[in-house]
PQR file with spaces between the fields and no chain letter, atoms N, CA, C, O and H, PARSE charges and radii, in Angstrom:
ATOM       1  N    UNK     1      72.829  -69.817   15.577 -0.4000 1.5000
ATOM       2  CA   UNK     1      74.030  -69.052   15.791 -0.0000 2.0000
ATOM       3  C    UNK     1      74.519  -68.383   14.509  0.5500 1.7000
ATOM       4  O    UNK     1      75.036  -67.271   14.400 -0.5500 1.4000
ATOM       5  N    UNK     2      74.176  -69.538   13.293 -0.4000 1.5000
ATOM       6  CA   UNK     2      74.352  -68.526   12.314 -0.0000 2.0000
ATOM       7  C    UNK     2      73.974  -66.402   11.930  0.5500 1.7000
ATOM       8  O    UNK     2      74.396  -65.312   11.543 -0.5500 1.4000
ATOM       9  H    UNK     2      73.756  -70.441   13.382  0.4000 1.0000
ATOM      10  N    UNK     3      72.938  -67.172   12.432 -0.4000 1.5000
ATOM      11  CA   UNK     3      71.904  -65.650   12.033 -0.0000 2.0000
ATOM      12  C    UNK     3      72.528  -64.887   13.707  0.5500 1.7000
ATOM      13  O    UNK     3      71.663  -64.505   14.495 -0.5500 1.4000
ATOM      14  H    UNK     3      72.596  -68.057   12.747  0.4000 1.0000
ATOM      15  N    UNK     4      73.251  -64.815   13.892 -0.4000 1.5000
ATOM      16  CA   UNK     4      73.722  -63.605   15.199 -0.0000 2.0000
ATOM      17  C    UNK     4      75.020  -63.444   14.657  0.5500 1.7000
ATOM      18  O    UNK     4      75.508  -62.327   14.832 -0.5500 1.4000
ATOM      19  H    UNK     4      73.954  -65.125   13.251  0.4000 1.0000
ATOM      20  N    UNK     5      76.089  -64.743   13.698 -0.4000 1.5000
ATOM      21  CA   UNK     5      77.104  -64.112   13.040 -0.0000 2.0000
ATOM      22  C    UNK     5      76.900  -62.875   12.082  0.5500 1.7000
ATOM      23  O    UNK     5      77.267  -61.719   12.296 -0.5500 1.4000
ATOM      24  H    UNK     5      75.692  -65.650   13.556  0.4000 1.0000
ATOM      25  N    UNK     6      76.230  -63.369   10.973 -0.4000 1.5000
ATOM      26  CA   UNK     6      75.383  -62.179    9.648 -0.0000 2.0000
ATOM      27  C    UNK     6      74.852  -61.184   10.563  0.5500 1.7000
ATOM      28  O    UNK     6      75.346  -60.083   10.319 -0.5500 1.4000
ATOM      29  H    UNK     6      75.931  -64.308   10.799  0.4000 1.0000
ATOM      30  N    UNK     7      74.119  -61.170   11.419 -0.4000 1.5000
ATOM      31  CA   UNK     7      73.863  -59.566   11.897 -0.0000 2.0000
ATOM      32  C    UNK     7      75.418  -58.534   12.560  0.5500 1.7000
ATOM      33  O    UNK     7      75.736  -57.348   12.482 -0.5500 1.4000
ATOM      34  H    UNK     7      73.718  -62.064   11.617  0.4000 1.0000
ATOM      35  N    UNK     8      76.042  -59.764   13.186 -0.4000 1.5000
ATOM      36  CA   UNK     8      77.134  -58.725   13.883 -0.0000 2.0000
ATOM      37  C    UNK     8      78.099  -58.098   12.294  0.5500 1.7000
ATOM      38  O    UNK     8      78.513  -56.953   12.112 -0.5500 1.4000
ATOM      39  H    UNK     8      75.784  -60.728   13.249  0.4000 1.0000
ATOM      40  N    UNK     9      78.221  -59.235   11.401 -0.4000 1.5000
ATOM      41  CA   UNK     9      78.937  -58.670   10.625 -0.0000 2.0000
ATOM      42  C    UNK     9      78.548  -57.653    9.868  0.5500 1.7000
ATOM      43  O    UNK     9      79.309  -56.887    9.277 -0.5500 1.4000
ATOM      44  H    UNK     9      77.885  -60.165   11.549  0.4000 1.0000
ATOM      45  N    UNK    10      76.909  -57.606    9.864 -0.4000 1.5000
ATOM      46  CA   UNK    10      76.154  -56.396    9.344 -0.0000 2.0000
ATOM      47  C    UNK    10      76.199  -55.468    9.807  0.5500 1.7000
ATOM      48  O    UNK    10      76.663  -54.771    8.905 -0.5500 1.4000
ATOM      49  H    UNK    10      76.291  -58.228   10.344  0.4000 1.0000
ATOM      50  N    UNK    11      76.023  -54.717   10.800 -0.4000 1.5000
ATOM      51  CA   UNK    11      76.487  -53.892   11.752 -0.0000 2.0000
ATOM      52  C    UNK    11      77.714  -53.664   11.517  0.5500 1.7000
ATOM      53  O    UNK    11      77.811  -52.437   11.510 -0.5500 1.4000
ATOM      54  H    UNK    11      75.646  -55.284   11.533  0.4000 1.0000
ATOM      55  N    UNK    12      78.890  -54.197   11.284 -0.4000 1.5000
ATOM      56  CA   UNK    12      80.043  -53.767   11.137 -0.0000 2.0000
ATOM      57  C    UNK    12      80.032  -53.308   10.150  0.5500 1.7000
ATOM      58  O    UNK    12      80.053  -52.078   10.187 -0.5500 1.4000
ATOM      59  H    UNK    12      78.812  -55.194   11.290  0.4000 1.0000
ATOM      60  N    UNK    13      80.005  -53.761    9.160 -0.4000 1.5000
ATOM      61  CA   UNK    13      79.608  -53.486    7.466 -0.0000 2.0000
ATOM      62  C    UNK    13      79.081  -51.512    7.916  0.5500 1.7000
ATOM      63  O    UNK    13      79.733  -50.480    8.069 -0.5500 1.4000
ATOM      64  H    UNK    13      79.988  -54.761    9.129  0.4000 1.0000
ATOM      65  N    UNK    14      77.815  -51.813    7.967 -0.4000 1.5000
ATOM      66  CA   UNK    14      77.110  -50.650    8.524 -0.0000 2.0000
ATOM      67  C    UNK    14      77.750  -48.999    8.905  0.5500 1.7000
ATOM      68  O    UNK    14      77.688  -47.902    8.350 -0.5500 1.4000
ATOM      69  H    UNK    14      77.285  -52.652    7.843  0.4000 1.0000
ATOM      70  N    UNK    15      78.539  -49.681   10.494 -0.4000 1.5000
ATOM      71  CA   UNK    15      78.991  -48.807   11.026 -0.0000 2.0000
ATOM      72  C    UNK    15      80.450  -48.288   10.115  0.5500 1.7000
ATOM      73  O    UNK    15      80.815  -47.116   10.214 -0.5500 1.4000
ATOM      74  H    UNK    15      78.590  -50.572   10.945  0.4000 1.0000
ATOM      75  N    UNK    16      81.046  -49.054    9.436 -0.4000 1.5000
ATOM      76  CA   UNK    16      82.161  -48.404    8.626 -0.0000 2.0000
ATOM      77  C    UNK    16      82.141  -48.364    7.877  0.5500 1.7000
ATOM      78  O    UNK    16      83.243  -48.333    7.329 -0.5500 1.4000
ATOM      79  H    UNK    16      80.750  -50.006    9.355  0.4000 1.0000
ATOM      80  N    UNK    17      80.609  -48.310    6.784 -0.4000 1.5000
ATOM      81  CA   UNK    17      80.566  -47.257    6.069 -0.0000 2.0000
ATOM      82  C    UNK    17      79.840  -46.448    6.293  0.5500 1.7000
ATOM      83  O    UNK    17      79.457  -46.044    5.195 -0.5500 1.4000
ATOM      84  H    UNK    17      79.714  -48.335    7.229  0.4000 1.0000
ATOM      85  N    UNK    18      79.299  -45.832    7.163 -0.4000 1.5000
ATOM      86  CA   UNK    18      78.963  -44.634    8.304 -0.0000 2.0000
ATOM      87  C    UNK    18      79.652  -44.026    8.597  0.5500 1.7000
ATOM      88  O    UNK    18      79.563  -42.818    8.378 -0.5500 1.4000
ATOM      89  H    UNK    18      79.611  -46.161    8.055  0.4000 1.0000
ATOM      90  N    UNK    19      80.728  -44.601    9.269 -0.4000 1.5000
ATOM      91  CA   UNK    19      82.241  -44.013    9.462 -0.0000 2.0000
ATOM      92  C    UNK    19      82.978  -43.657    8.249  0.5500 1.7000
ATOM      93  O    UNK    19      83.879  -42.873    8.546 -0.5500 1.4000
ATOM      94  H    UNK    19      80.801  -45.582    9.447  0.4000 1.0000
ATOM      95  N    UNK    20      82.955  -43.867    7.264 -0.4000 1.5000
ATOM      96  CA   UNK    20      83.794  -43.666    6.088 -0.0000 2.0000
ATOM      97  C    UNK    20      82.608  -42.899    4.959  0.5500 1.7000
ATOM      98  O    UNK    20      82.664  -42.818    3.732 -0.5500 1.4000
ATOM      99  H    UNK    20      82.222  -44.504    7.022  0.4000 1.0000
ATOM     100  N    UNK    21      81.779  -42.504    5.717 -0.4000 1.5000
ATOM     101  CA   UNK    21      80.719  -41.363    5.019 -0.0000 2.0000
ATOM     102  C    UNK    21      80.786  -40.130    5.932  0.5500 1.7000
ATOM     103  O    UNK    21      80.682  -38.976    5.516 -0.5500 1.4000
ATOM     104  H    UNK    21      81.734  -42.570    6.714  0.4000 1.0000
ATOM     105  N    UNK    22      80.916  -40.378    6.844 -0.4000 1.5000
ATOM     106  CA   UNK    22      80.876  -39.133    7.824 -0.0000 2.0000
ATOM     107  C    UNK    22      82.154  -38.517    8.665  0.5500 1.7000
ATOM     108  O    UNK    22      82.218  -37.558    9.434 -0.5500 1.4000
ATOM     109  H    UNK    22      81.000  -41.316    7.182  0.4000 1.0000
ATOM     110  N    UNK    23      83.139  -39.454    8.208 -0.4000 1.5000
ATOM     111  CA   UNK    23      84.402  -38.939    8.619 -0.0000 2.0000
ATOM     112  C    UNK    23      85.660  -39.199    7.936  0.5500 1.7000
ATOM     113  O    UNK    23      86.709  -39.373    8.557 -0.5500 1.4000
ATOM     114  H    UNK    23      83.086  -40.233    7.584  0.4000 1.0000
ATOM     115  N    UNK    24      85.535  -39.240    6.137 -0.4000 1.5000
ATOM     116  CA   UNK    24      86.667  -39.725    6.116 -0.0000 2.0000
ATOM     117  C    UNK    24      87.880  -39.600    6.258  0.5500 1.7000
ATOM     118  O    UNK    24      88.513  -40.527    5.753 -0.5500 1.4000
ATOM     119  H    UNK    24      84.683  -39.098    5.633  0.4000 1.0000
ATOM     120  N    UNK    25      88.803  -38.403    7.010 -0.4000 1.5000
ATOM     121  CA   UNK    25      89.444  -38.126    7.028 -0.0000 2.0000
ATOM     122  C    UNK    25      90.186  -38.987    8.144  0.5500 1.7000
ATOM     123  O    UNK    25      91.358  -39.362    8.155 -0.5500 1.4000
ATOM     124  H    UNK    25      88.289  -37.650    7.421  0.4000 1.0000
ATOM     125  N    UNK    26      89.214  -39.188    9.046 -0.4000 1.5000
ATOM     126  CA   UNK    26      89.666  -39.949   10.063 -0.0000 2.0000
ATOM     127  C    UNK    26      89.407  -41.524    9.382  0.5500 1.7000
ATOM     128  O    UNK    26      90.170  -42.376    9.838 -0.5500 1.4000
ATOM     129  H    UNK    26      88.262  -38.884    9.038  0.4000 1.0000
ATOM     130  N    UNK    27      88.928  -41.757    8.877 -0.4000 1.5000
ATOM     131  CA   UNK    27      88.881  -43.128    8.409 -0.0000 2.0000
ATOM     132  C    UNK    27      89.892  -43.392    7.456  0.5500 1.7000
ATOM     133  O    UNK    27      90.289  -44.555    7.382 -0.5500 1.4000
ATOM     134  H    UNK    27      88.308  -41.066    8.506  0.4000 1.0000
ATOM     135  N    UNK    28      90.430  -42.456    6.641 -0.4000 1.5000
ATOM     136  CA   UNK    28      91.830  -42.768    5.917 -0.0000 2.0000
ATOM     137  C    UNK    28      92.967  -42.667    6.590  0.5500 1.7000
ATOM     138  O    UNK    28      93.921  -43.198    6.022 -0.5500 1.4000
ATOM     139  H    UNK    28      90.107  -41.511    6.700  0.4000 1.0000
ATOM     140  N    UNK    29      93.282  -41.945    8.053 -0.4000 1.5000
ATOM     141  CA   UNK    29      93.702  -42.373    9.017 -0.0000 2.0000
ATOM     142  C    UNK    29      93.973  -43.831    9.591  0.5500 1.7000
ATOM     143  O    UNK    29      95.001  -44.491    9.438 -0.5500 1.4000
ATOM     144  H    UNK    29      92.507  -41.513    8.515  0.4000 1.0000
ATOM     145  N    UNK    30      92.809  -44.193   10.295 -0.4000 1.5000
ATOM     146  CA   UNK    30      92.632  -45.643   10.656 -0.0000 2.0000
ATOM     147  C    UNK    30      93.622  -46.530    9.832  0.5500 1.7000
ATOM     148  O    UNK    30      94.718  -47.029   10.088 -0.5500 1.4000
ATOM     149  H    UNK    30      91.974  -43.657   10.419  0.4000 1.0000
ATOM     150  N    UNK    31      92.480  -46.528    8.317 -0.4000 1.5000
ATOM     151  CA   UNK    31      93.168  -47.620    7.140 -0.0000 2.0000
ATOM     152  C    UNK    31      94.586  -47.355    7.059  0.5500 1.7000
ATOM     153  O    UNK    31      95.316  -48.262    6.659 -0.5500 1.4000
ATOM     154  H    UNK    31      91.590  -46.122    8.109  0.4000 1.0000
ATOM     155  N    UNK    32      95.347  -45.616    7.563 -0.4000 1.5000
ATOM     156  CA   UNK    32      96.667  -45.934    6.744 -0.0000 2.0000
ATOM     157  C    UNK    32      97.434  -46.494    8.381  0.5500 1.7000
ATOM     158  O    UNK    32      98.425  -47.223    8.340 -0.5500 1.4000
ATOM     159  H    UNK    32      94.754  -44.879    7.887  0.4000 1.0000
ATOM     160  N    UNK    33      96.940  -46.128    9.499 -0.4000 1.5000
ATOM     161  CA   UNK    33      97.675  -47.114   10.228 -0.0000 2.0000
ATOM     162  C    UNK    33      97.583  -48.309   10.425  0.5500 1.7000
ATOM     163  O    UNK    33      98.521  -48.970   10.869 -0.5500 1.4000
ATOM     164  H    UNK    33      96.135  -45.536    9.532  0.4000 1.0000
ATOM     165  N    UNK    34      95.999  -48.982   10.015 -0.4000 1.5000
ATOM     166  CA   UNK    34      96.120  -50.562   10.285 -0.0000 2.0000
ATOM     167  C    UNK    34      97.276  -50.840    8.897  0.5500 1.7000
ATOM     168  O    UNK    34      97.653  -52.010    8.832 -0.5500 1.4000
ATOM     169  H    UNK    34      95.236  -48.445    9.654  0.4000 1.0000
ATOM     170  N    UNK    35      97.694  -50.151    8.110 -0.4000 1.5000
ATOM     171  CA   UNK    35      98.648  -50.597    6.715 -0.0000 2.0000
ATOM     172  C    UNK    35      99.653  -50.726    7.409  0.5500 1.7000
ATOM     173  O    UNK    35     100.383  -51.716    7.420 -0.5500 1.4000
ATOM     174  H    UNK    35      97.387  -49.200    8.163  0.4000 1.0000
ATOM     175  N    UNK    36      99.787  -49.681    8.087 -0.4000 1.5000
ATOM     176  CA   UNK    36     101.684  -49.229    8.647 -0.0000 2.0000
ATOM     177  C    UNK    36     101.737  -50.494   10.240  0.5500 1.7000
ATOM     178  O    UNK    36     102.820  -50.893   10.667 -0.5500 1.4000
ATOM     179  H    UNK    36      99.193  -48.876    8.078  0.4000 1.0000
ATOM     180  N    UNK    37     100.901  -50.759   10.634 -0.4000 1.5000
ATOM     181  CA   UNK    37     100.563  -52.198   11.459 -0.0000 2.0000
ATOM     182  C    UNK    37     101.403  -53.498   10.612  0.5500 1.7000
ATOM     183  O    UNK    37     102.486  -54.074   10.713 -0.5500 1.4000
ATOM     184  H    UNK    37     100.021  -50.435   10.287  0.4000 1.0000
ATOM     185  N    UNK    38     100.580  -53.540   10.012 -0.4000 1.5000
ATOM     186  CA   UNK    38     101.027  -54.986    9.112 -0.0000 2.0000
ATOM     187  C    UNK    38     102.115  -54.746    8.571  0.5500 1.7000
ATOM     188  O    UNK    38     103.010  -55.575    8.736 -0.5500 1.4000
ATOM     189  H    UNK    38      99.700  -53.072    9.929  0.4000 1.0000
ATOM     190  N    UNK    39     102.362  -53.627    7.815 -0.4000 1.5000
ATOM     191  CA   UNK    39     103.658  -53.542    7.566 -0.0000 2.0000
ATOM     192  C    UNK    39     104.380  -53.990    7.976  0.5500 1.7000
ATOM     193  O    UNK    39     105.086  -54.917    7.578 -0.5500 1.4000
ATOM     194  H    UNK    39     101.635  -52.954    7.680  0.4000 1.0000
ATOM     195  N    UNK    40     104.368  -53.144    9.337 -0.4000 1.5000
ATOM     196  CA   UNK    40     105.562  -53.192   10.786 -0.0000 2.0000
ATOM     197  C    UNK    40     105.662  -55.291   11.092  0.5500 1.7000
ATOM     198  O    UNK    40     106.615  -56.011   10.796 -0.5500 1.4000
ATOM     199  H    UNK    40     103.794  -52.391    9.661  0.4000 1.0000
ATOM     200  N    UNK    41     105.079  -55.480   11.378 -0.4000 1.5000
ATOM     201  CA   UNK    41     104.770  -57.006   11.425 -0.0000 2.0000
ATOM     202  C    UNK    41     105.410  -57.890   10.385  0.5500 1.7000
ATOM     203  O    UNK    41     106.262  -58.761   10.558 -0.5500 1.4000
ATOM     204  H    UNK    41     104.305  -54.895   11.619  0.4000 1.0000
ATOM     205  N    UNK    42     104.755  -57.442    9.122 -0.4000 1.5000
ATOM     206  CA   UNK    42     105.299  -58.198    8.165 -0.0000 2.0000
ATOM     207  C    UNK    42     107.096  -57.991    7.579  0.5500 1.7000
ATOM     208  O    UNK    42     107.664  -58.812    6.859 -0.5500 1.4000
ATOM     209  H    UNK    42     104.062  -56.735    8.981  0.4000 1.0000
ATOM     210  N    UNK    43     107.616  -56.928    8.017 -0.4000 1.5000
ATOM     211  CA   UNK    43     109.181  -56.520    8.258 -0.0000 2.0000
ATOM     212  C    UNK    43     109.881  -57.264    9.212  0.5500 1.7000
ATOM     213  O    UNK    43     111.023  -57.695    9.049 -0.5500 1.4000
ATOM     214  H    UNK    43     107.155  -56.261    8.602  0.4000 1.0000
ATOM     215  N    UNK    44     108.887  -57.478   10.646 -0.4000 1.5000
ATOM     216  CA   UNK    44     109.461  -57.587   11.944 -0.0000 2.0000
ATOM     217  C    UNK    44     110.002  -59.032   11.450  0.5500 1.7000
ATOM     218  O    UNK    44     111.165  -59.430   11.384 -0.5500 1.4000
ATOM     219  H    UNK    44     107.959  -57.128   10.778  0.4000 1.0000
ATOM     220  N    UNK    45     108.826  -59.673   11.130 -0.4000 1.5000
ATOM     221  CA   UNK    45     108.993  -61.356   10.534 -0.0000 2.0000
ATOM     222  C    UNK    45     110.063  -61.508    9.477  0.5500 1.7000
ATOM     223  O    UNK    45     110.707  -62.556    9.441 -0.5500 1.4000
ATOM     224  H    UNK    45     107.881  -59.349   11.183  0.4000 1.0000
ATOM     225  N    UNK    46     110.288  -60.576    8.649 -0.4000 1.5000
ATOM     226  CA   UNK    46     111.610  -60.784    7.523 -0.0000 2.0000
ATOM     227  C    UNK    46     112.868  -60.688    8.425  0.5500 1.7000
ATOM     228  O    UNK    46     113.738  -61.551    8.314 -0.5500 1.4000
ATOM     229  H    UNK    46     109.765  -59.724    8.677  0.4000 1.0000
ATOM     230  N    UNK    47     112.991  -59.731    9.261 -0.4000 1.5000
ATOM     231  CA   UNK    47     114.331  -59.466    9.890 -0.0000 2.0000
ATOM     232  C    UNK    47     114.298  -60.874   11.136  0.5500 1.7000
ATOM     233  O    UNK    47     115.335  -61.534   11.199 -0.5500 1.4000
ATOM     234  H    UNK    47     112.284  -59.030    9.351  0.4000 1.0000
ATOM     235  N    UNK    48     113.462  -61.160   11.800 -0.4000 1.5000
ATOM     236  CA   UNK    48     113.632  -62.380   12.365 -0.0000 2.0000
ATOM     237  C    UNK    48     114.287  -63.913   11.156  0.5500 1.7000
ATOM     238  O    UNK    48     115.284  -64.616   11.325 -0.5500 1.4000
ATOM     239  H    UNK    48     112.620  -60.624   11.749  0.4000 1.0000
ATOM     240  N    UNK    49     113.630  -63.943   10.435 -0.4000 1.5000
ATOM     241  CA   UNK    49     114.311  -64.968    9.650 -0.0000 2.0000
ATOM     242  C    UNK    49     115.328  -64.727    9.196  0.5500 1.7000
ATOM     243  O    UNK    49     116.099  -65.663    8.979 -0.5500 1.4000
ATOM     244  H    UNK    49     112.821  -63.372   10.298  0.4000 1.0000
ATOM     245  N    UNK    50     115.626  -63.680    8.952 -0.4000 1.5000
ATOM     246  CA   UNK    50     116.700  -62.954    8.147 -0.0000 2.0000
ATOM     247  C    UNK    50     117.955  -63.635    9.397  0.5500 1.7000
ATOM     248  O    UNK    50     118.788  -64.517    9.187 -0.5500 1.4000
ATOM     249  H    UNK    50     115.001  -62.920    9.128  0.4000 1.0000
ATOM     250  N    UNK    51     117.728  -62.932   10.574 -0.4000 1.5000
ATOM     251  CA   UNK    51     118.799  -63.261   11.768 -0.0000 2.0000
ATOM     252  C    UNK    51     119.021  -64.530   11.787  0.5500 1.7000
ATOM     253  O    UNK    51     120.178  -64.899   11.987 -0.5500 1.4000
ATOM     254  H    UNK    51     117.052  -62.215   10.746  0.4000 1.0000
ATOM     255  N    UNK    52     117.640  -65.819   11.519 -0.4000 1.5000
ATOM     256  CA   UNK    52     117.615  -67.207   11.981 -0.0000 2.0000
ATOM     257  C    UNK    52     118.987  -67.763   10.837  0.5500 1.7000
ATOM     258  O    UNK    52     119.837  -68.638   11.004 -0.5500 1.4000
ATOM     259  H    UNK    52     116.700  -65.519   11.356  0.4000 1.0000
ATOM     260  N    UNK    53     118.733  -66.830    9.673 -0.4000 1.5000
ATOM     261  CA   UNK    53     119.540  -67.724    8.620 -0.0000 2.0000
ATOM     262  C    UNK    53     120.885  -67.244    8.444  0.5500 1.7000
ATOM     263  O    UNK    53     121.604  -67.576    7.502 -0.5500 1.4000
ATOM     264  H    UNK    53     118.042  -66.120    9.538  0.4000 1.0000
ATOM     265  N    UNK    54     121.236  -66.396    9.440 -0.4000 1.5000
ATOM     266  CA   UNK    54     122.762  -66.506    9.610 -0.0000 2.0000
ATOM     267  C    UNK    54     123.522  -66.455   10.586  0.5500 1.7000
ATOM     268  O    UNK    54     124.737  -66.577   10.429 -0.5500 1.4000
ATOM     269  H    UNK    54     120.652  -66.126   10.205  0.4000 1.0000
């Protein structure tokens, strides 16, 4: 099972930097919304505690 983890992650590896050779415009896309994702998340979680502690 090992050796079917290392290939899938190879392939991923692979395909995005394929993707980030052949399109980066759209791939600096992607990256800046998975940023603005976590962001959003990592805010959502401050203002929840924020509320818990008063």
């Amino acid at each position: 099972m090992k050796w079917v983890k290392r290939i899938v992650v190879a392939l991923v590896v692979v395909f995005a930097l394929f993707y980030l050779v052949t399109r980066p415009e759209d791939a600096a896309t992607a990256v800046q919304a998975a940023v603005d994702a976590v962001w959003g998340a990592v805010s959502s979680i401050g203002v929840f505690f924020s509320s818990l502690a008063s």
